[in-house]
Structure formats: structure tokens, C-alpha cells
C-alpha positions as CSV (number, residue, x, y, z in Angstrom):
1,X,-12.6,-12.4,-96.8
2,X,-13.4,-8.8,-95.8
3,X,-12.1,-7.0,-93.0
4,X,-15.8,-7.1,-91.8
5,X,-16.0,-10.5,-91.9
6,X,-13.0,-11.3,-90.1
7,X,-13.3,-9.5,-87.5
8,X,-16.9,-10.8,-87.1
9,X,-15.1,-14.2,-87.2
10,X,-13.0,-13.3,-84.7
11,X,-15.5,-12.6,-82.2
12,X,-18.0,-15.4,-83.2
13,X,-14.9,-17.8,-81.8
14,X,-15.6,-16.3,-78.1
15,X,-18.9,-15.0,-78.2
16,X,-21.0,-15.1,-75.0
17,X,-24.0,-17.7,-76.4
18,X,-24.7,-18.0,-72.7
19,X,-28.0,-16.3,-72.8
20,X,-29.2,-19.1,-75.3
21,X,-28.1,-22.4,-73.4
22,X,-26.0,-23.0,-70.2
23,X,-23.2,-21.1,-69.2
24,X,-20.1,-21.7,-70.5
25,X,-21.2,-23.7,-74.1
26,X,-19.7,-21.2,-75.8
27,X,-16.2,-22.5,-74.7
28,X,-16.7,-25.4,-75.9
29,X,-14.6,-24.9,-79.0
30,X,-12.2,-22.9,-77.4
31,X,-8.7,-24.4,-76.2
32,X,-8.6,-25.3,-73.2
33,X,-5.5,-22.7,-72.7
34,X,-8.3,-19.9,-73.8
35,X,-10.7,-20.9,-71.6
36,X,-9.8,-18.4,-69.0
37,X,-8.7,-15.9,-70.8
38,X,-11.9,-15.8,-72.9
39,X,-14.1,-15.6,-69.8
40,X,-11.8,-12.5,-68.7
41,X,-11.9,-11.3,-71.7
42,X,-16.0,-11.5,-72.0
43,X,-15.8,-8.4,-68.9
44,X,-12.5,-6.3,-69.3
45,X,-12.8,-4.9,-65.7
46,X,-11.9,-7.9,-64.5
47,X,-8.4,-7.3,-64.9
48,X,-8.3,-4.4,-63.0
49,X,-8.7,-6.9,-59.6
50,X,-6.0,-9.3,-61.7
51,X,-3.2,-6.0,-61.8
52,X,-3.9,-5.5,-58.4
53,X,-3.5,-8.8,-57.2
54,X,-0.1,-9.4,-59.3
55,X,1.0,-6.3,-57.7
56,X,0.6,-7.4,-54.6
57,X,1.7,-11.1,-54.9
58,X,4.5,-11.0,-57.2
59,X,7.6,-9.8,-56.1
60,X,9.4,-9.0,-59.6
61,X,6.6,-6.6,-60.4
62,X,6.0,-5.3,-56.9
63,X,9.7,-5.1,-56.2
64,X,11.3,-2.8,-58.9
65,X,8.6,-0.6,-59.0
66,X,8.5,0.1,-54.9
67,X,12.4,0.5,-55.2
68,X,11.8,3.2,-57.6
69,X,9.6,4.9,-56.1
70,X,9.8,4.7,-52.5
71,X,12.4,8.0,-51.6
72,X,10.4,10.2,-53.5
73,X,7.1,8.8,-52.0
74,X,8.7,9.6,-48.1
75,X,9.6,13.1,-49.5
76,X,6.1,13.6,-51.0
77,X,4.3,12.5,-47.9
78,X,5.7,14.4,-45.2
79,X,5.4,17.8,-47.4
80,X,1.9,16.7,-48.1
81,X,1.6,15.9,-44.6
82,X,2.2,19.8,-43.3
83,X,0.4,21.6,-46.4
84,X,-2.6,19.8,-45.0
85,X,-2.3,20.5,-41.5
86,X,-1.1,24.2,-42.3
87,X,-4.0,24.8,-44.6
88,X,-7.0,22.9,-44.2
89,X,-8.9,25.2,-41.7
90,X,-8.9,27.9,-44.9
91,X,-9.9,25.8,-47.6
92,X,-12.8,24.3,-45.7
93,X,-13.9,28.1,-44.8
94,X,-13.3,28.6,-48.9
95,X,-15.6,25.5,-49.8
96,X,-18.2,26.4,-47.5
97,X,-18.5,29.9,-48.7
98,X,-18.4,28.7,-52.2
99,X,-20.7,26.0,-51.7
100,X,-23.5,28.3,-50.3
101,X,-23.3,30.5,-53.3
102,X,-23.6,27.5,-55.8
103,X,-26.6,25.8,-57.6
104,X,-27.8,23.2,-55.5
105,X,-27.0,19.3,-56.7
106,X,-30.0,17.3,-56.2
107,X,-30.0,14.8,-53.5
108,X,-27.6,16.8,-51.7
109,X,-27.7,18.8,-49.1
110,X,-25.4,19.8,-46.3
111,X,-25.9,17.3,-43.6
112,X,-27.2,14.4,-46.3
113,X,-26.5,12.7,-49.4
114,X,-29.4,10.9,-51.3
115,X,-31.1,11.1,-48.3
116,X,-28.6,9.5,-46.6
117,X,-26.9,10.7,-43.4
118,X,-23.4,11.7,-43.8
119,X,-20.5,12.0,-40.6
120,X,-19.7,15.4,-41.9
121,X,-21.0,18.4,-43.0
122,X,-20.9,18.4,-47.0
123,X,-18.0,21.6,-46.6
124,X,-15.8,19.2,-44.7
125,X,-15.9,16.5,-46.9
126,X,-15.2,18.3,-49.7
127,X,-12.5,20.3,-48.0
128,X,-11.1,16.6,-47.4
129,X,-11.1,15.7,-50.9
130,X,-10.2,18.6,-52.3
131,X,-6.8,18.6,-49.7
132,X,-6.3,14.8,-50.4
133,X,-5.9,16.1,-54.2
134,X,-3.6,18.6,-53.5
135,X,-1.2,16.2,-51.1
136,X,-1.9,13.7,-53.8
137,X,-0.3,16.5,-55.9
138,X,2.5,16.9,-54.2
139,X,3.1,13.0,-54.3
140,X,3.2,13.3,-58.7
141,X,5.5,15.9,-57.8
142,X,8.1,14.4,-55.4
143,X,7.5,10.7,-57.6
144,X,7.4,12.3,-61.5
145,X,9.2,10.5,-63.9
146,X,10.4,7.7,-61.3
147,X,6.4,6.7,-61.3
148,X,6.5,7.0,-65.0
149,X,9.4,4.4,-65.0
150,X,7.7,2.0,-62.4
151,X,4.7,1.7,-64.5
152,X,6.9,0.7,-67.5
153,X,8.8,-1.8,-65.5
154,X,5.6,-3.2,-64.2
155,X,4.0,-3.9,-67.4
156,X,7.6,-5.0,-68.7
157,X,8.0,-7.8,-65.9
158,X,4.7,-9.1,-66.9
159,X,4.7,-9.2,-70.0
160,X,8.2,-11.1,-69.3
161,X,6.9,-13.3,-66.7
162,X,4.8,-14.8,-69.4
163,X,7.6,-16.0,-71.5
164,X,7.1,-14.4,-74.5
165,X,9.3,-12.2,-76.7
166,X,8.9,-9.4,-78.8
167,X,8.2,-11.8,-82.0
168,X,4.4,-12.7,-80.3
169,X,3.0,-9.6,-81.0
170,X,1.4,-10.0,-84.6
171,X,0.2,-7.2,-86.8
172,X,-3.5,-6.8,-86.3
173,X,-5.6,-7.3,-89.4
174,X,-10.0,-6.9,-89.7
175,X,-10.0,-3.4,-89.1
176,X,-13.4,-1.7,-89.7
177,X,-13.4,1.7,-91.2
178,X,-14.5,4.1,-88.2
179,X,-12.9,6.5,-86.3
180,X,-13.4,7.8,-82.6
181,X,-14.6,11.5,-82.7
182,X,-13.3,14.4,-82.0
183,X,-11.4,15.5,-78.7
184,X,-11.9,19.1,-78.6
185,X,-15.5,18.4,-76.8
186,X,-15.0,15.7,-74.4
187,X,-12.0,17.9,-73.4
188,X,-13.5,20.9,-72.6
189,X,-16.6,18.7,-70.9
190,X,-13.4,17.3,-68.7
191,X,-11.4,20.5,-68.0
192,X,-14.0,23.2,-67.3
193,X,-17.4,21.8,-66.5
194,X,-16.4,19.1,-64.2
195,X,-14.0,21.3,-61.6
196,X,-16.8,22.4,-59.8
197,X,-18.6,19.0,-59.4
198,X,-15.4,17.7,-58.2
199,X,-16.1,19.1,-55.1
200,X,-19.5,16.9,-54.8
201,X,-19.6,13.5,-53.4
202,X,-19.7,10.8,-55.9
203,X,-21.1,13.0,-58.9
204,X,-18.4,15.0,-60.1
205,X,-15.6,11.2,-59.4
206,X,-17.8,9.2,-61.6
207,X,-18.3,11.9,-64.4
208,X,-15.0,12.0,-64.7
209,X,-14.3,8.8,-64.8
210,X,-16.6,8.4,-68.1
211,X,-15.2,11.0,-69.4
212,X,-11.8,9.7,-69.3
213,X,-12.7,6.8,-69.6
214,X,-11.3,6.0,-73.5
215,X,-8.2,8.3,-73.0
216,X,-7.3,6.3,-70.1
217,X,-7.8,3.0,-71.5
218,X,-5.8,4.3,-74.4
219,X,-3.1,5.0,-72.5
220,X,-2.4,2.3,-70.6
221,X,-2.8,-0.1,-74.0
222,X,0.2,2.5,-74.9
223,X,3.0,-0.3,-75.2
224,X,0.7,-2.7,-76.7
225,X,-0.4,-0.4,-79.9
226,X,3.5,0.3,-80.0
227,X,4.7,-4.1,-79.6
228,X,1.8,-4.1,-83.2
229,X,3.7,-1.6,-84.6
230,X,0.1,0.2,-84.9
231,X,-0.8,3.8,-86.3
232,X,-3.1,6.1,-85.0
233,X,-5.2,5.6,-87.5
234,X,-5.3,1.6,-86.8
235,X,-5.4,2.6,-82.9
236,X,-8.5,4.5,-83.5
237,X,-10.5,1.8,-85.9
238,X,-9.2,-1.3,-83.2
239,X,-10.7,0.7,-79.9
240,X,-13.5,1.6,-82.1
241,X,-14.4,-2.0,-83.0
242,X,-14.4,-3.1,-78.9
243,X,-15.8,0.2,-77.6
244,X,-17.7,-0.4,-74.7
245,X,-14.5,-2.8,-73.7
246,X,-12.2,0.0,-73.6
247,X,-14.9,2.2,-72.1
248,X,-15.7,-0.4,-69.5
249,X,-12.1,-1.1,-68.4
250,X,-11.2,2.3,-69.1
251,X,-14.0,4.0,-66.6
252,X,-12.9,1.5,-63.7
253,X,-9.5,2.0,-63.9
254,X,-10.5,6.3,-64.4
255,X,-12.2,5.7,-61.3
256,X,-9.6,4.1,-59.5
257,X,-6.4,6.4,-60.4
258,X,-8.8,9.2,-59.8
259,X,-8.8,8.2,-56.1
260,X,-6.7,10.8,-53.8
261,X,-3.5,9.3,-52.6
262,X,-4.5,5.4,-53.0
263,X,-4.9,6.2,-56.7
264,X,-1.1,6.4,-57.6
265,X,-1.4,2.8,-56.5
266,X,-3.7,1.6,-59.0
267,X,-1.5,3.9,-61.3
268,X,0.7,1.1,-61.6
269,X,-1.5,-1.8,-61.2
270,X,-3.8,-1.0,-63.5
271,X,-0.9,-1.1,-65.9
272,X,-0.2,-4.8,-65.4
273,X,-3.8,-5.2,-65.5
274,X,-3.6,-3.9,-69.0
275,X,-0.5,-6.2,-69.9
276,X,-2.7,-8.9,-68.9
277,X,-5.4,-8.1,-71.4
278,X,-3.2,-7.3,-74.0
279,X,-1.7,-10.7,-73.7
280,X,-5.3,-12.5,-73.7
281,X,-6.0,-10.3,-77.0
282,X,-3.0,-11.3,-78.7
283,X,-3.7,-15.0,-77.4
284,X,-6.8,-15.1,-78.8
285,X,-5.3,-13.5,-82.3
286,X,-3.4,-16.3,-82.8
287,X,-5.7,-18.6,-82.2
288,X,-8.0,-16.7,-85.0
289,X,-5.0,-16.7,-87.2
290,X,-4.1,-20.4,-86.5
291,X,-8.2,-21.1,-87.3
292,X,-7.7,-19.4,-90.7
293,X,-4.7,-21.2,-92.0
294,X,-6.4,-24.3,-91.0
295,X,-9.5,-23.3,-92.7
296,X,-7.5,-22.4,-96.0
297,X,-5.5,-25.8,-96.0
298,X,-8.3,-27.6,-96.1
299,X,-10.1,-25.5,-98.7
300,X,-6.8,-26.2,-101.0
């Protein structure tokens, strides 16, 4: 069988045939241990709300990583706290001054956004978000590596608390031969010509997310490319082949972390969010890999 042909295989076994019968027939010769999974697995966002409400309810993910990080996050708050007050007045003054010397954003102007009223004038609400990023800042500072730890720990405990060891990861197989593109261009798109939209309601946050949208993704799959013992070449071809999965989950949970403050938050839960899918991917590769043995002892 060709590496085409499996992975076609693979996603024939939970394809979405709703649009041609009732919803749901395509589970019908999916274990009923799959079931879920598959219909999580059929809109990859959906585990960002399933890492936030582990976070939240389980106290040996919620636990370790609040422990970890919780000095560093008083620290960070009250220095946050009086660059803010000390220095707001002269950023909003800077913003307003820059603002009135930059091309216009349609749909925006500086009392109304899309037409719609707004509670403050545009210069203040950037001034807000431009401070929140700062204290939020100040926050990765005081945090650094302890939030680097929590986020391992989180994605550890879950992938612990579902009782498997490090023999469950398989080596993937069906690769298709593509690669991602370059990263010189989206780079420079998300370094240079995007720090002035950040300033804009709405427009510059969700560019940004698209853009990072496949680099963050990446990332937080980071452990689960390492338990396959995958290259980068094989990390490349596997996004490649579920795209606009990784893009999807990738731009919500961009979207998310890109949040001032509330976004170290979802730093963490999105993690556990991605342990989740990971384990409904690898789930779902054995049950391919347990269909093909079956398929090959009856054939012989």
C-alpha cells in the first residue's frame, strides 16, 4: 500500500459523511471508545475549551503548575501594576500623536469602530492595550522559565492522567511528500508589518493570530513530535497533510495567548488542550494500525 493510500485510509475511517445522510453515520464503524474523540477530532478548536476546562477542574494539572508559578506572578504584578500607573498618561499622548499621523484603517475612526460606538476614544484603547502588553511583559519576565516548566508539567500530568506510558506513542507511517514553505516571509509579515496594526482594535490581534497560527500549533504539539521520535522533515510532511487542523487550532489558541495578561493563562491550557489531541490522534493510529493487521490476516 502507498503512503498515499494509507493515509487516505486513515481518514476515510473518521470522515465527516454527515453532509450525505444524518449526523453522526459516519461513526457507525467507529469503536465506541472513538466516538468522542473522533467528533473532537472532526473540529480541532474544540480542545482549546477541553484545556481550559481540565485546567480549571483538575487539581493535579492546576495544582503543580499554580505552585510554580504563583511568587513570580505576585512579583510581576505589582511592578506591572506601577509601570502602568507611572506611565500611561505618556503613552496615550504618544498613540494619539502617532495615530493622527497614520494611514487611516477603514471602519475606524476615532470615536467608532465599524460604525459601532466605542466607550473610548480609539488613543485610549490602544494606549490600554499597548500598556496591558507591556505589564504582560513584565509578567514573562518575573514568570520565565518557571512558566516554561508549568506548561511541561501540565501536558505531563495529562498525558499521565490518561494511563498510558511512553510505549503508546507509535511511529507514524503514510507520510505524503510535501513540505511547509519557507519562513523567511511569514516572519517578516509577523515582525515588521503587523507592529503598527497592533495598535488597532481587532485587525492587527487577528492577523497575528493567522500568522502564527502554524508556528504555534507547532509548538505546542512540541512533546508529541518528540514521544514519535519524529524529524523535522516528518514534522513538516504530518502538519502538511492536516493543515487547516493545525491552522484552525493553531489560530485560536494564537488568539488566545495573544491576549494581554489573561493570555499567560491559556499559555498553559492550551498545552493540555494539545495533550488531549495528541492523545485522540495517537488513539485513532492505533485503531488504523489495528484495522490493517486485521485486514492482512484475513487476506493470508
Amino acid at each position: 500500500m502507498s503512503s498515499l493510500e494509507s493515509f487516505e485510509k486513515q481518514n476515510n475511517l473518521f470522515q465527516d459523511d454527515s453532509r450525505a445522510g444524518q449526523p453522526g453515520e459516519h461513526l457507525e464503524h467507529v469503536p465506541e471508545n472513538l466516538k468522542r474523540a473522533s467528533l473532537r477530532m472532526e473540529f480541532p478548536p474544540s480542545y482549546i475549551l477541553v484545556g481550559v476546562y481540565r485546567l480549571f477542574t483538575d487539581k493535579t494539572v492546576y495544582t503543580p503548575a499554580w505552585d510554580k508559578c504563583k511568587h513570580g506572578a505576585r512579583r510581576g504584578a505589582i511592578v506591572g501594576l506601577v509601570w502602568a500607573v507611572l506611565t500611561f498618561s505618556l503613552q496615550e499622548k504618544f498613540i494619539q500623536v502617532f495615530l493622527r499621523n497614520s494611514p487611516r484603517v477603514v471602519g475606524l475612526s476615532d470615536n467608532t469602530m465599524f460604525g459601532l460606538p466605542i466607550p473610548f476614544p480609539l488613543h485610549t484603547y490602544a494606549a490600554m492595550i499597548y500598556v496591558s502588553q507591556q505589564v504582560t511583559f513584565i509578567l514573562r519576565f518575573f514568570l520565565s522559565k518557571n512558566i516554561r516548566i508549568a506548561r511541561d508539567r501540565a501536558w505531563q500530568h495529562t498525558v499521565e492522567s490518561r494511563g498510558k506510558g511512553p510505549d503508546f506513542w507509535q511511529p507514524n507511517d503514510g507520510f505524503l511528500e510535501k513540505a511547509l514553505g519557507g519562513w523567511l516571509g511569514p516572519l517578516v509579515v509577523k515582525r515588521v508589518l503587523l507592529a503598527s496594526l497592533s495598535l488597532y482594535p481587532l485587525v492587527g490581534t487577528l492577523l497575528s493570530a493567522w500568522f502564527k497560527a502554524l508556528t504555534t500549533s507547532r509548538y505546542l504539539h512540541r512533546r508529541y513530535f518528540e514521544a514519535k521520535k519524529m524529524n523535522k522533515q516528518q514534522i513538516a510532511v504530518f502538519m502538511e497533510e492536516r493543515k487547516w487542523d493545525y491552522r484552525s487550532f493553531g489560530f485560536v489558541a494564537a488568539l488566545l495567548e495573544g491576549l494581554p495578561i489573561i493570555g499567560l493563562v491559556f499559555a498553559v491550557s492550551n498545552r493540555i488542550g494539545a495533550a488531549m489531541w495528541a492523545f485522540d490522534l495517537e488513539k485513532k493510529q492505533h485503531f488504523v494500525a489495528e484495522q490493517n493487521r486485521l485486514a492482512v490476516h484475513k487476506k493470508s
